[in-house]
C-alpha positions in Angstrom: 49.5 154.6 40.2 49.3 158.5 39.2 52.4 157.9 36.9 50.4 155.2 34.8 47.4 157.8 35.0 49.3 160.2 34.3 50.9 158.5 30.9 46.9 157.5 30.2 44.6 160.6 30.9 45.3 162.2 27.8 44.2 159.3 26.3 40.8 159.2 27.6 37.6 160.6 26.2 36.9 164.2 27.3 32.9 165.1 27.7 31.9 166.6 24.8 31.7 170.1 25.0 34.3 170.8 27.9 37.3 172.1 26.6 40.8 171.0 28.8 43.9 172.1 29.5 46.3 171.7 26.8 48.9 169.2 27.2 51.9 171.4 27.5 50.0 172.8 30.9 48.9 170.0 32.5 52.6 168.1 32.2 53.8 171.8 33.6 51.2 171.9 36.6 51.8 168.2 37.3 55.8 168.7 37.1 55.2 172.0 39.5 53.4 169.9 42.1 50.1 172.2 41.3 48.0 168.8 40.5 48.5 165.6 42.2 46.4 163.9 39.9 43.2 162.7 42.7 39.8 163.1 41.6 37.7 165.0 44.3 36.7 161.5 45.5 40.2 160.4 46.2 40.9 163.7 48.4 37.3 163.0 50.6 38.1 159.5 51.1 41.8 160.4 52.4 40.4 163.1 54.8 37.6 161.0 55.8 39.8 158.1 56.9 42.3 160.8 58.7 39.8 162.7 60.6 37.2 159.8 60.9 36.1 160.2 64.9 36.3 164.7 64.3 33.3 166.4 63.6 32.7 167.3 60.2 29.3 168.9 59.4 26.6 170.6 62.2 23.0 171.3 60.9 21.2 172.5 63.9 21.4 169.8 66.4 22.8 167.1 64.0 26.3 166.4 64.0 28.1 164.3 61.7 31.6 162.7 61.7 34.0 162.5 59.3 32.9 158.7 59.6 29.0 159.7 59.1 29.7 161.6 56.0 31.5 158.9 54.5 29.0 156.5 54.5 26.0 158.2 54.4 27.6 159.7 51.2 28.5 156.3 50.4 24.7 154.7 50.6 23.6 157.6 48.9 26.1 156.9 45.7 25.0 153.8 45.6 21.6 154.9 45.6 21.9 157.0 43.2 23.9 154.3 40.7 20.9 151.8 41.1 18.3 154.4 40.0 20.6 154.6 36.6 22.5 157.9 37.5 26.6 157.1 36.1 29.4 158.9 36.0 29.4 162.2 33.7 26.5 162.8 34.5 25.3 166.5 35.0 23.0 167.0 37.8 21.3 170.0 39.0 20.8 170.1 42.6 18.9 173.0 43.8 19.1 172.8 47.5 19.8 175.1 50.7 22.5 175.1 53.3 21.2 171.9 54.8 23.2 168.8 55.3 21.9 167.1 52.5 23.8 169.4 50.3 27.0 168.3 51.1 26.0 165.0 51.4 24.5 164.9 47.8 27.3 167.3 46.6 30.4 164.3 48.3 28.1 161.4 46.5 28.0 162.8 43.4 31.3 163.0 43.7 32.2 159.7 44.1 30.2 158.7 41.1 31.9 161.1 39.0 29.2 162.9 38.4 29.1 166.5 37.8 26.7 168.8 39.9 25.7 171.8 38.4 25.6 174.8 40.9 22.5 176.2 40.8 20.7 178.3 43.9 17.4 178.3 45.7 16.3 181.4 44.5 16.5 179.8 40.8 13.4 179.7 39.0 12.3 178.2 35.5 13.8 180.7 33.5 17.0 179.8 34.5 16.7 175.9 35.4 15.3 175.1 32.0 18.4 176.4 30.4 20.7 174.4 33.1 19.1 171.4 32.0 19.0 171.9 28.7 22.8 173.5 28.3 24.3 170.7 30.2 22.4 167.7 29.1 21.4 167.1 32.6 19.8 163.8 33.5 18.7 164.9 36.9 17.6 167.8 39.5 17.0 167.7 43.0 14.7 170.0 44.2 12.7 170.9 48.0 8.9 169.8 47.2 7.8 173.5 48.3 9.4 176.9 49.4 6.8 179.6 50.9 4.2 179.6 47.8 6.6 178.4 45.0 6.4 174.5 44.2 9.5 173.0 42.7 8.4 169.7 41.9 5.6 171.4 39.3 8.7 173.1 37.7 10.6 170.5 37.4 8.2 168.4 35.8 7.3 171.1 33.5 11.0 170.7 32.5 11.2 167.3 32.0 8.4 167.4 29.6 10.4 169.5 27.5 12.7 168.0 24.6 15.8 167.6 27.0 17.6 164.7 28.8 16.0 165.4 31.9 15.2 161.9 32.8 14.9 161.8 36.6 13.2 164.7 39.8 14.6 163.7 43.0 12.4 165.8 45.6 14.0 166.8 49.4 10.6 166.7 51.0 7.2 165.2 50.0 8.0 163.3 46.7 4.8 162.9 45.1 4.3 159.9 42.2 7.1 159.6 39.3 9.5 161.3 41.1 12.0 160.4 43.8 12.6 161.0 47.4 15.9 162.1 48.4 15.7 161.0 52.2 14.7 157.5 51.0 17.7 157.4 48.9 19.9 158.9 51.9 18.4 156.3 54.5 17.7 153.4 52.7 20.0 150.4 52.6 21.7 150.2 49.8 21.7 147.0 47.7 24.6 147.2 45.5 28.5 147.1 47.7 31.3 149.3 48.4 33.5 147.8 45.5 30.5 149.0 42.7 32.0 153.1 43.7 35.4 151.6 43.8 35.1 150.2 39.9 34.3 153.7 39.0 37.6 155.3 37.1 37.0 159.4 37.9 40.1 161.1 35.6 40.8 164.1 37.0 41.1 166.2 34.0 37.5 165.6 33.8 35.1 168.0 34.9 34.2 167.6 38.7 31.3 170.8 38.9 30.1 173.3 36.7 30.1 176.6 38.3 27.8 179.5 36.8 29.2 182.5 35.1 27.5 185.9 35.6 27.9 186.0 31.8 26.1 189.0 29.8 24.8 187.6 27.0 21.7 186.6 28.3 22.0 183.3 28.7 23.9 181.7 31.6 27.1 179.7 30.8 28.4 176.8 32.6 32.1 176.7 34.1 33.9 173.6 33.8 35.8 173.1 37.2 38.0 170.0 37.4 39.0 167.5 39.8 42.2 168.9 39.3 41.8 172.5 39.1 39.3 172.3 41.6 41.2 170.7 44.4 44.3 172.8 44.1 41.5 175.3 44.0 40.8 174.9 48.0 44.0 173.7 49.0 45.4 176.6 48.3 42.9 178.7 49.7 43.0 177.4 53.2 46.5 178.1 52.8 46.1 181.9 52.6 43.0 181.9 55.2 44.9 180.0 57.6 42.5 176.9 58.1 43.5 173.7 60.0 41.8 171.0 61.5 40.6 173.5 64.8 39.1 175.1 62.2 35.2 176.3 62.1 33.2 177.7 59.0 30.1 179.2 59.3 28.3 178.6 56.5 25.9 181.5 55.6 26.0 182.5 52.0 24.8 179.8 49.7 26.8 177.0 49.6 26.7 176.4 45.9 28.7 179.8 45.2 32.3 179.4 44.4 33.5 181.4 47.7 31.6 179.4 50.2 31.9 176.1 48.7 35.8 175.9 47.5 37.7 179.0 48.3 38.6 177.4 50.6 34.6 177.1 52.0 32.9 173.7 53.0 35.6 171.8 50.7 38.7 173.4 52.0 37.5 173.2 55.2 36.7 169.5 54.8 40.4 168.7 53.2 41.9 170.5 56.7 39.8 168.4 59.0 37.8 171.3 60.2 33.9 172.0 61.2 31.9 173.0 58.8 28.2 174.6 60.4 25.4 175.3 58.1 22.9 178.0 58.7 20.0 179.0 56.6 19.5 182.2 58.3 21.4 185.1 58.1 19.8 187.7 60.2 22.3 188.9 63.2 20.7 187.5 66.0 20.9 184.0 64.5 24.5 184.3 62.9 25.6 185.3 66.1 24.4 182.7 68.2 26.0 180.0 65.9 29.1 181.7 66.6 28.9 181.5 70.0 27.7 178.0 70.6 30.1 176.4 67.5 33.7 179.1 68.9 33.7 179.4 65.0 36.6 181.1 63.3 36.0 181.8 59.6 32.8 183.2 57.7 32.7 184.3 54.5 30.5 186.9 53.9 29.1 189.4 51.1 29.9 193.6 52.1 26.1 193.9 52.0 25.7 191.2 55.1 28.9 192.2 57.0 27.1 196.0 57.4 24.0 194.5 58.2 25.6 192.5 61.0 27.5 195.5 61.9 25.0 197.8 62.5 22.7 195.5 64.3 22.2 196.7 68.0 22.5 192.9 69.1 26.0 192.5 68.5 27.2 193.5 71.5 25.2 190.6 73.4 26.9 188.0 72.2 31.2 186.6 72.6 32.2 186.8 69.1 35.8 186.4 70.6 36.3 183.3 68.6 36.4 184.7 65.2 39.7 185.1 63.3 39.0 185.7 60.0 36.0 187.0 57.9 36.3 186.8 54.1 34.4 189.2 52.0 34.0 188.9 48.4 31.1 189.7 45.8 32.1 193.4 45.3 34.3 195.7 47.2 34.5 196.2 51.0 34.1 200.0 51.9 37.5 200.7 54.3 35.0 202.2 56.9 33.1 198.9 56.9 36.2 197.1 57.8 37.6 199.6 60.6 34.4 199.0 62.5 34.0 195.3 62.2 37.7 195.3 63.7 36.4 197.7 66.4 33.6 195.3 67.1 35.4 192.2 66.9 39.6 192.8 68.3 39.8 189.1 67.2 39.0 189.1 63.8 40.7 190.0 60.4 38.7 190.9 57.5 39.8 189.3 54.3 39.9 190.7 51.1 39.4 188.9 48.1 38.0 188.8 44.3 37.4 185.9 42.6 35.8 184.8 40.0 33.6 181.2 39.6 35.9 180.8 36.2 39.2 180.6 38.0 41.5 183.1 39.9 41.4 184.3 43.4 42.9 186.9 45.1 43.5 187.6 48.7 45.1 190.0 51.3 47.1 188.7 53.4 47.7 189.6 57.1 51.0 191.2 57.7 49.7 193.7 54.4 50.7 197.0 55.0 47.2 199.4 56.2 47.0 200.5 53.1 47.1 197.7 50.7 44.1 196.4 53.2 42.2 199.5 53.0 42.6 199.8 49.5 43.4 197.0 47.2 41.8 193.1 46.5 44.9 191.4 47.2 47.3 189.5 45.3 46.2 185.7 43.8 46.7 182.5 46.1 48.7 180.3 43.5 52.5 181.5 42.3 51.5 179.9 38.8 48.8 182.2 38.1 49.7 184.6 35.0 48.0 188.1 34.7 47.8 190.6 32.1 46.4 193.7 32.1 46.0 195.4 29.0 44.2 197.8 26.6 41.3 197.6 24.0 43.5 196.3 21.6 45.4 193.5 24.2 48.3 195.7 24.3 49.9 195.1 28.1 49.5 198.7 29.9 52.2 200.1 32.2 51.9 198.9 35.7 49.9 201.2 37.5 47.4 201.8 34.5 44.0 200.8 34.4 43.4 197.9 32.1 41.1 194.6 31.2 42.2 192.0 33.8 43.1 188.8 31.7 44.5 185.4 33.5 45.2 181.9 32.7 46.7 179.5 35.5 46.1 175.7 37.2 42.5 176.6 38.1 41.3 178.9 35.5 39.0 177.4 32.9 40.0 177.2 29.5 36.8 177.5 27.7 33.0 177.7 29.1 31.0 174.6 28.4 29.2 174.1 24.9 29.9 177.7 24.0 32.7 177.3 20.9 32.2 180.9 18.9 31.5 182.5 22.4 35.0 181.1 24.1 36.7 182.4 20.6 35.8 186.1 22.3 36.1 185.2 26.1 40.3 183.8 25.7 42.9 185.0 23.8 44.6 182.6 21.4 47.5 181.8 23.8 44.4 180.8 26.6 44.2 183.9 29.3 40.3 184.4 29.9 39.3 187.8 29.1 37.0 188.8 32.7 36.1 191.9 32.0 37.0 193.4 34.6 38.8 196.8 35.2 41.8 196.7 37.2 45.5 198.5 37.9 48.1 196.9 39.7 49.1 198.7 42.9 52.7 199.3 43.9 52.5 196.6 46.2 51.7 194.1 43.7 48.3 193.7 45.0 45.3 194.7 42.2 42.6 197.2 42.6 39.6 196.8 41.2 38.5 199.8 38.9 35.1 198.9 37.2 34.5 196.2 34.4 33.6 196.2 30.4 31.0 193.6 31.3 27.1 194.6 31.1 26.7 193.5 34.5 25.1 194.7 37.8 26.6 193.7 41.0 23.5 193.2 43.5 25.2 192.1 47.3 27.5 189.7 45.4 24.7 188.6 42.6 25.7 189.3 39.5 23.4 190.5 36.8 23.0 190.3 33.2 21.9 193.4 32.1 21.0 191.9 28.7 18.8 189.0 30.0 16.9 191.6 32.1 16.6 193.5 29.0 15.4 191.0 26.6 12.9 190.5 28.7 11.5 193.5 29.1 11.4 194.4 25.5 8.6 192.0 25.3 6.2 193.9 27.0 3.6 195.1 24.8 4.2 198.7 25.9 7.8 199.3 26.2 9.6 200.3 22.8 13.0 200.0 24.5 15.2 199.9 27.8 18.2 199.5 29.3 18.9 198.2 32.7 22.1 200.2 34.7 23.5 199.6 37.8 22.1 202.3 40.9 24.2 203.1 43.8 22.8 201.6 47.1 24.7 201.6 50.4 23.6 198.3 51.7 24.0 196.3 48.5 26.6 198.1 46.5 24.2 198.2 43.4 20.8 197.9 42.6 18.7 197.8 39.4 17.3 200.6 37.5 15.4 199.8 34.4 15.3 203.0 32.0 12.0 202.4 29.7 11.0 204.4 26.4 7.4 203.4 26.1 5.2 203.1 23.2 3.3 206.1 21.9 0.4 207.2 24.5 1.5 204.4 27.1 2.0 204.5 30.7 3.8 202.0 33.3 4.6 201.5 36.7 7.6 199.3 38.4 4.7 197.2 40.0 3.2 196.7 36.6 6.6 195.5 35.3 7.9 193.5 37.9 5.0 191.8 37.7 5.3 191.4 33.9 8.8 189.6 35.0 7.5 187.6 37.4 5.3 185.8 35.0 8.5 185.0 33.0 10.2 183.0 36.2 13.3 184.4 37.1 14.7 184.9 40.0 13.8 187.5 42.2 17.0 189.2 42.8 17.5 189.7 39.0 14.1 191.7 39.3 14.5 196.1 38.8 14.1 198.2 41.5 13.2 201.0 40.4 12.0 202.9 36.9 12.6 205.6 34.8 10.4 207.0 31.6 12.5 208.5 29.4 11.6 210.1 25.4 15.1 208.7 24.3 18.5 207.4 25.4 22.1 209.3 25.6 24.0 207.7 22.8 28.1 207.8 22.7 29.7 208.9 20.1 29.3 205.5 19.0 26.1 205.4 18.2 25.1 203.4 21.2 22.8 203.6 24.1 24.9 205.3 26.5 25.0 203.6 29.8 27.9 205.6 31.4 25.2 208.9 31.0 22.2 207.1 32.4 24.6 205.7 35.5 26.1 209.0 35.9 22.1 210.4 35.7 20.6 207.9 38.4 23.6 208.0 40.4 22.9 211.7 41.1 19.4 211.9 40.8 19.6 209.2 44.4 22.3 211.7 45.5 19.5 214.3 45.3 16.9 212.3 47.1 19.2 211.2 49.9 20.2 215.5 50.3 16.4 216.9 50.3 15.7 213.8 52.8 18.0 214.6 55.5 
């Protein structure tokens, strides 16, 4: 059966707008035992017959088997397929770490459809431009969160010139839109076989993950059934996952880290436990350790130090930990010496990754120094780096350079995006991240800054240029730039530096308020301001960024002095 796929796949229609692997690679990857040719569907249903009776998912005092997930996931599909949802079809589920997520996320799945990985702290801004980049025919949104109401955005969306089509509401679904615990618990009319006449080809797109991007204007990330599977298989490799297995699932699960590498679908594919938690204060993380004996957490630096540093720690038998994985941005070495002082048990991970591809991981048995000090080394043998100069020249090892990859579960091309992917790959098909790096003597890459206009909040990353354009519409600002500011818990935060019109004056309330009316999500929101007559420029006649970093960075070093 995946010979004669195999032999056919190339001849099948590719959504427009996703650009695949060429051929030469995916016989390569096939031949190298990289792909085994199962759509995401195929590799749930093979775990969920394997581990039916084990515990799959805990939500507070819900448990669900292997069993449970399969056909709740099952009615739900079918559910979904009667209300007119089919296979390709982009949906924008904007959900927390509840169990409905992974519910929704495995049923959309096995319709071949393609969830778009949006988060809770999303706003119109940026769901309006989902929808509208990816031709989505659905969202699923809560009915209310503290004062915001989702269902009046996404109606508001809909009545926009899109293919919005359907609002499926977890909650109170008022009239024209759908509930999504109706469709979980009611009893489907259509059968099994209906999901089992759906062909998935697994060079299709399986999810679109979300690039950081600095354009302004979020681009989706094609991740295939293919890709996307090695993807977490060979993640819980290098995190040492098996079916004893426990994740604690704190970060949102739609990121890249906590829902594939290796996160709830890694640890899914190994037969482990997978326990959501919508909290992530100490007190509560902590107790879910305890009660669940769970082993693996991934984790931003921001939330480790939190944990860290919270006085309650001590009260509770963390004993069970053996592995926390940090990603976002880099892990101080202090951070990492304490939480082992803390916690004997445990070993903090590494990694960098990005939602277009690669990741890299320490491994244990690495020397002190290549934990302290590097990002680790990537999981697959068939990923190919370069690191080179401004004019793609590869650098000597050891120099700093433009990190550039291509491999079995890097994208080839963002979604819809033709003259912008002509800039983002080179013409031989290594994705240009951005990102500063040198390769240590170990092998193992450090991460040395990035070309990208981006600012790296806890893990969020931050278009500079979205911010900006923003701002520039306010009636009294002539022009800005937004730069990254040092912060100890978060890594960076915002500062927006404003020249104002003639005679004007402004205050950060005035402005995030000003940004608020424009819906976007609070964490892309500055945190502090500065007035300036006129900007630095380089020698290039540009807005100098690098002066007005190096400016904030020790103004804040001057504030934290006179403080102490």
């Amino acid at each position: 059966m995946v010979v004669l796929r195999a032999r056919l796949s190339l001849e099948v229609k590719m959504l427009e707008g996703f650009v695949p692997f060429p051929k030469e690679f995916i016989d390569r990857y096939r031949k190298d035992g990289y792909w085994e040719d199962r759509s995401l569907r195929e590799e749930f249903a093979i775990r969920f017959k394997k581990f039916s009776d084990s515990i799959a998912l805990v939500d507070g005092d819900i448990e669900w088997t292997y069993q449970d997930l399969d056909m709740k996931s099952d009615n739900l599909a079918l559910n979904l397929l009667d209300l007119g949802i089919k296979p390709l079809d982009r949906i924008v589920p904007q959900l927390p770490n509840i169990k409905e997520f992974p519910l929704l996320y495995i049923a959309l799945q096995k319709l071949g459809c393609i969830p778009i990985a949006s988060l809770v702290s999303h706003r119109y801004a940026e769901i309006s431009q989902f929808v509208s980049l990816s031709g989505a025919s659905a969202c699923v949104v809560p009915d209310k969160a503290k004062d915001f109401d989702f269902v009046d955005m996404a109606r508001r969306i809909k009545s926009e010139k899109n293919k919005l089509e359907h609002i499926i509401v977890f909650g109170e679904a008022p009239s024209g839109t759908h509930s999504l615990e109706d469709l979980i618990n009611r009893p489907a009319s259509r059968t099994k076989q209906d999901l089992n006449s759906i062909n998935i080809e697994p060079l299709q797109p399986a999810v679109f993950q979300l690039s950081g991007g600095t354009t302004g204007i979020p681009k989706l990330i094609p991740r295939t059934h293919n890709d996307y599977a090695y993807n977490s298989k060979q993640a819980t490799e290098v995190t040492e996952v098996d079916e004893n297995s426990v994740l604690l699932l704190v970060l949102p699960i739609a990121h890249n880290l906590p829902l594939a590498c290796p996160g709830m679908q890694g640890f899914l594919f190994k037969g482990g436990k997978v326990v959501l938690s919508t909290s992530s204060k100490g007190r509560d993380v902590f107790s879910l350790v305890e009660k669940h004996s769970v082993t693996h957490i991934h984790v931003v630096p921001a939330l480790l130090i939190g944990w860290i540093n919270d006085p309650e720690i001590d009260k509770f038998d963390l004993s069970s930990l053996k592995m926390i994985q940090s990603g976002g941005q880099r892990l101080q070495p202090q951070v990492r010496l304490k939480t082992k002082e803390l916690i004997p048990s445990v070993f903090v991970q590494e990694n960098f990754g990005m939602s277009e591809g690669v990741i890299m991981f320490v491994r244990k048995g690495d020397s002190e120094e290549v934990l302290l000090e590097t990002s680790g080394r990537p999981v697959s043998p068939a990923d190919e780096i370069r690191i080179v100069d401004e004019n793609d020249k590869e650098v000597e090892k050891g120099e700093v350079g433009e990190f550039c990859v291509r491999g079995p579960y890097t994208l080839r091309g963002y979604f819809g995006t033709p003259e912008h992917n002509k800039k983002a790959f080179t013409t031989d098909g290594f994705y240009r991240s951005g990102d500063l790096m040198r390769q240590h003597p170990s092998g193992n890459y450090i991460v040395e800054g990035r070309i990208k206009d981006l600012i790296n909040r806890g893990g969020e990353k931050i278009s500079a240029e979205e911010v900006e354009n923003l701002i520039l519409q306010h009636p009294k600002i002539k022009n800005i730039a937004c730069v990254p500011m040092p912060d100890e818990r978060l890594g960076e935060r915002m500062c927006a530096y404003v020249i104002l019109q003639d005679n004007h004056e402004i205050t950060l309330d005035e402005l995030v308020s000003f940004l608020h009316e424009r819906e976007i999500a609070k964490f892309k929101l500055p945190e502090r301001l500065e007035v300036l007559e006129e900007f630095p420029i380089s020698t290039f006649g540009k807005v100098s960024k690098k002066i007005l970093m190096e400016e904030i960075s020790k103004k804040i070093s001057e504030e934290r002095d006179s403080s102490k």
